[in-house]
N, C-alpha and C positions, 0 to 999 in steps of 0.2 A: 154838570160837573160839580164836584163837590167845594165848597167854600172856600176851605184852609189847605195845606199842602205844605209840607217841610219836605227834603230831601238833601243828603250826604253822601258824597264819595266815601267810600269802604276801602281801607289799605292795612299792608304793615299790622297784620293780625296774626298769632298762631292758636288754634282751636282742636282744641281737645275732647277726648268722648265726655270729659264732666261740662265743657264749655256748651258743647253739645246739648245735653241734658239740661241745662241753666237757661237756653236758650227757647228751647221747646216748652219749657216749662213758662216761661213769660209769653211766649205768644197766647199760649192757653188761658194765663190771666188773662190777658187782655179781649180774649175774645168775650169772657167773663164780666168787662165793664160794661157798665149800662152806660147806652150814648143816644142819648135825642135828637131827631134831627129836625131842619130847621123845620121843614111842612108837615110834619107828624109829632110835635114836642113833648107828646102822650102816647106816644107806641115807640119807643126804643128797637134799633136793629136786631134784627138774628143775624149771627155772625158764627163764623167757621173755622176752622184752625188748619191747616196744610202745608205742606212739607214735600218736598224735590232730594234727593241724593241721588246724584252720577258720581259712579266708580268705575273703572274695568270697564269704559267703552258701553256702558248699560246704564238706561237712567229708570229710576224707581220714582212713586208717587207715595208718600203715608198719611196718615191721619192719625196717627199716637206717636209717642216718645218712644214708647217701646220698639217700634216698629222702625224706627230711623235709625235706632240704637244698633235693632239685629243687622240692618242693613251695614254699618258702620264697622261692625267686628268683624262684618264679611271682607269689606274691603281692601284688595290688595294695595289700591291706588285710589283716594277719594280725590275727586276731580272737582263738584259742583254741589253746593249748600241751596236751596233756596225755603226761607223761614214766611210763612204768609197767614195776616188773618183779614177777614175781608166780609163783610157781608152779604146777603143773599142778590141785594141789587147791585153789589157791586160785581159780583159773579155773572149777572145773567145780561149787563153793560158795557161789558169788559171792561171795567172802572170808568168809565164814564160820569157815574153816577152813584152815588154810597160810601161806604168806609171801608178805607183798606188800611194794613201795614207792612212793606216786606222786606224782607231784610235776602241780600244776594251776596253770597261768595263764592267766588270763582276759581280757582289753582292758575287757570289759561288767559283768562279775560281781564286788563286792567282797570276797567268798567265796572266796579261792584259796588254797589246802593245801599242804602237804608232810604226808604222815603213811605213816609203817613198823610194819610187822606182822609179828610173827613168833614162835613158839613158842624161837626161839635170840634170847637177851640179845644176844651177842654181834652178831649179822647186822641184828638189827632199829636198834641203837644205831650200828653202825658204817656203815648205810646212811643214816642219816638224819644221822649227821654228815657224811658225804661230801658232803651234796648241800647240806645246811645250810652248809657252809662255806663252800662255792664260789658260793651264791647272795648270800653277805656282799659278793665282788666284783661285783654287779652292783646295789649299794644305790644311788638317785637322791637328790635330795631336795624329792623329790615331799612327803613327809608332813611335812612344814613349812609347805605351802599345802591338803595335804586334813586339814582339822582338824578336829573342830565348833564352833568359833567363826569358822570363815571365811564364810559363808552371815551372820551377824551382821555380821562387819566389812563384808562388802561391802555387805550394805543400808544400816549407817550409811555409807559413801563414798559411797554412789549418792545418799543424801539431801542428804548437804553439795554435793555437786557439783550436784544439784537447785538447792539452796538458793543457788548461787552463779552458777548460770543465770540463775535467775528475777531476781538484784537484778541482775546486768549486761544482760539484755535490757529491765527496766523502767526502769533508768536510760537506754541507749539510744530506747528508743521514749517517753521520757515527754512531752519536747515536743510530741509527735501527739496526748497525750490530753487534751481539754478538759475538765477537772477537779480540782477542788481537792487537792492533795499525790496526782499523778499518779505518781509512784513509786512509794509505799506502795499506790497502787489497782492500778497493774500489776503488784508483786511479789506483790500476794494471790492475783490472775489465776492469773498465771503459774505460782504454787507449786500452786495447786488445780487448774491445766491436767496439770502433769504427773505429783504424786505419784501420781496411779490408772495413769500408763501406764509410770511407776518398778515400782511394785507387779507389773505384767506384766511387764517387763524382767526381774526381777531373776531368777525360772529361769530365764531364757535363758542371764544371763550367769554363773549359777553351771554350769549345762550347758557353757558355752563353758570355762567355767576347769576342770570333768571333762575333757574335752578334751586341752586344754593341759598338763596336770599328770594322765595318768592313772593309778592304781594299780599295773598294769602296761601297761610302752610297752615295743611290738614293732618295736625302730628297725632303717630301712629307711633307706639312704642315701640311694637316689637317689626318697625318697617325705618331703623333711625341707621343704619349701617352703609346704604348705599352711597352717600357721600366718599366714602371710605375707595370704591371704587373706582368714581371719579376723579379724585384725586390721585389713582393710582396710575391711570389714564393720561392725566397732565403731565408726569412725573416721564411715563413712557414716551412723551413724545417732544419732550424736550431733549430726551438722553438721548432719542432717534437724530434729531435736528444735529447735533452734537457728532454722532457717529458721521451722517450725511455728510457733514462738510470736511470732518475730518478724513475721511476717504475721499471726496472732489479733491480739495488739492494734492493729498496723495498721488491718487492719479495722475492729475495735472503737472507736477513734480514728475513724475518719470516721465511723460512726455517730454516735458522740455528737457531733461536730460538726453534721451533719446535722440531729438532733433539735433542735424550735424549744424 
């Protein structure tokens, strides 16, 4: 196993076809430093450059910029980055043994790395600063909304806005309900109508805001609209929730009317 070892969780990035480009291009330098290693300090590594893109449920292998690039304008949906340069015995060790450095981005996986390996100080430190620094210009600020207390605050917003439903649709339907303080009988309704289907909601809509705000975002220009539609989605099923209750008590309302 090799000597030195650094390694970084990867987050809160958004990467671009130039970021791209910027990226391929350093691993290439670096496959291009000379590194000695500790039991041959006179024969320097052969070392290799390679490249991973999953898009569209299809994962590719490249070996140039060019080639990750065509891949990339192909993509409907880029899914998975992986950036690697590594030497011959690290290849044939499965890192066991040699120099590597790879840098992983994922769209799906919370899990993404940077980490350098190498029997040289120098090569191992100096790769992973290179790559470390130049991923500080692609910081978002995603990790402001993926916290662990966001999954908390939005269940208490979903309740209040619950809770601000149920008295604006009992206050509207209460003249229909023939019953003594018809507000407080609708808002009880209404509140026990929807917290169980809040309850369901709320993965959904912590899924939508993974989404929205993902760990790492593989931005594609002319792919930046869809947001557009899920929020038009949120929109529709709030105004549903809205119609639902306001029809339950409706109903409910001529029943007890009805009843002698």
């Amino acid at each position: 196993m090799a000597h030195y070892l650094r390694d970084k969780r990867i987050g809160s990035l958004t990467i671009t076809e130039e970021d791209v480009r910027e990226l391929c291009d350093i691993f290439f330098q670096r496959m291009n430093v000379v590194s000695a290693t500790r039991d041959k300090p006179n024969e320097p590594e052969i070392k290799g450059a390679h490249f991973v893109i999953r898009f569209d449920n299809r994962g590719y292998k490249a070996y140039s910029t060019d080639d990750v690039l065509t891949y990339w304008r192909q993509a409907t949906k880029v899914e998975r980055l992986v950036f690697a340069t590594e030497s011959f015995e690290s290849l044939n060790s499965n890192r066991l043994r040699g120099t590597y450095v790879e840098l992983k981005l994922d769209l799906a996986d919370e899990q993404c790395w940077l980490v350098s390996s190498s029997d040289s100080k120098e090569w191992m430190d100096g790769s992973f600063t290179a790559i470390d620094e130049y991923l500080t210009k692609c910081k978002n600020k995603n990790r402001l909304i993926r916290t662990p207390w966001t999954p908390f605050a939005v269940y208490v917003l979903g309740q209040a806005v619950i809770l601000a439903l149920s008295l604006w649709l009992a206050v509207k339907i209460a003249p229909r309900l023939a019953v003594d303080s018809p507000v407080i009988i609708g808002f009880i309704i209404l509140l026990f109508l929807y917290l169980p289907i809040w309850l369901f909601l709320h993965g959904q809509v912590m899924r939508w805001i993974a989404l929205a705000f993902p760990n790492i975002k593989f931005h594609k220009q002319n792919r930046s609209l869809h947001w557009f539609g899920q929020a038009m989605i949120g929109a529709l099923v709030i105004f549903a929730l809205g119609q639902a209750g306001s029809w339950f008590l409706s109903l409910l309302g001529e029943l007890i009317k009805s009843t002698p």
